[in-house]
C-alpha positions, 0 to 999 in steps of 0.5 A: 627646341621646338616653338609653335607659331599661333598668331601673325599679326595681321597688319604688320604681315600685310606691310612687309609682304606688300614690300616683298611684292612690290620689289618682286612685280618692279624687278619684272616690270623692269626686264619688261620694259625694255623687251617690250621697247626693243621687239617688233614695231608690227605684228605678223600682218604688218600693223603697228604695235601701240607699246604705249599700253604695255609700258603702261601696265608695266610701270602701274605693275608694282603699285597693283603687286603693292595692293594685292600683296598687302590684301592678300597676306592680310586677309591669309594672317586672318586666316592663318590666325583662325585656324591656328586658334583651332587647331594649332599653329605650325610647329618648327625646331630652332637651334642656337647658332652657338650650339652648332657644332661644325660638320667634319668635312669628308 
C-alpha cells in the first residue's frame, strides 16, 4: 500500500524536532562537561584556562539546540509543504505488521 506524504503540519513538526534537538544538544552538553572540568588547567604556554565560559556554553547548548530545531524544522515543513503542493510529496510503502509472514530462518 503505497501513501504520499503531502503536508507537515508546520508547528507541530517544529515542537517535536525542538524536543529531539534539544535532548540531542544535553546529551553532548553533558559528555562535555565534565571533559572540559577534567582536562588541563594551563594550555601549552603554561596560562590558565577560564573554564568558566565553556561550561557556560555548554549549559546555554541545549536551550540554543531548542530554538534552532524549532526554527529549522518549521521554516523546512514550510518548505516541504510548498514543494510537495507542486510536485508531489514523498511516496513510501506501508505494510500491516499482521500481514508479515515470518521469515524462514536459514
Amino acid at each position: 500500500m503505497t501513501h504520499e506524504l503531502r503536508r507537515l503540519p508546520p508547528m507541530h513538526t517544529a515542537k517535536v524536532m525542538a524536543m529531539l534537538y534539544g535532548a540531542f544538544f544535553l546529551l553532548v552538553s553533558l559528555v562535555m562537561i565534565p571533559v572540559i572540568l577534567l582536562g588541563p588547567a594551563v594550555d601549552n604556554r603554561g596560562n590558565p584556562i577560564n573554564r568558566g565560559i565553556f561550561v557556560a556554553f555548554l549549559i546555554a547548548y541545549p536551550i540554543f539546540g531548542l530554538i534552532v530545531g524549532w526554527l529549522g524544522s518549521a521554516l523546512m515543513s514550510a518548505i516541504y509543504n510548498f514543494v510537495a503542493r507542486r510536485f508531489g510529496g514523498l511516496r513510501f510503502e506501508v505494510v500491516r505488521i499482521e500481514d508479515l509472514q515470518p521469515r524462514p530462518v536459514t
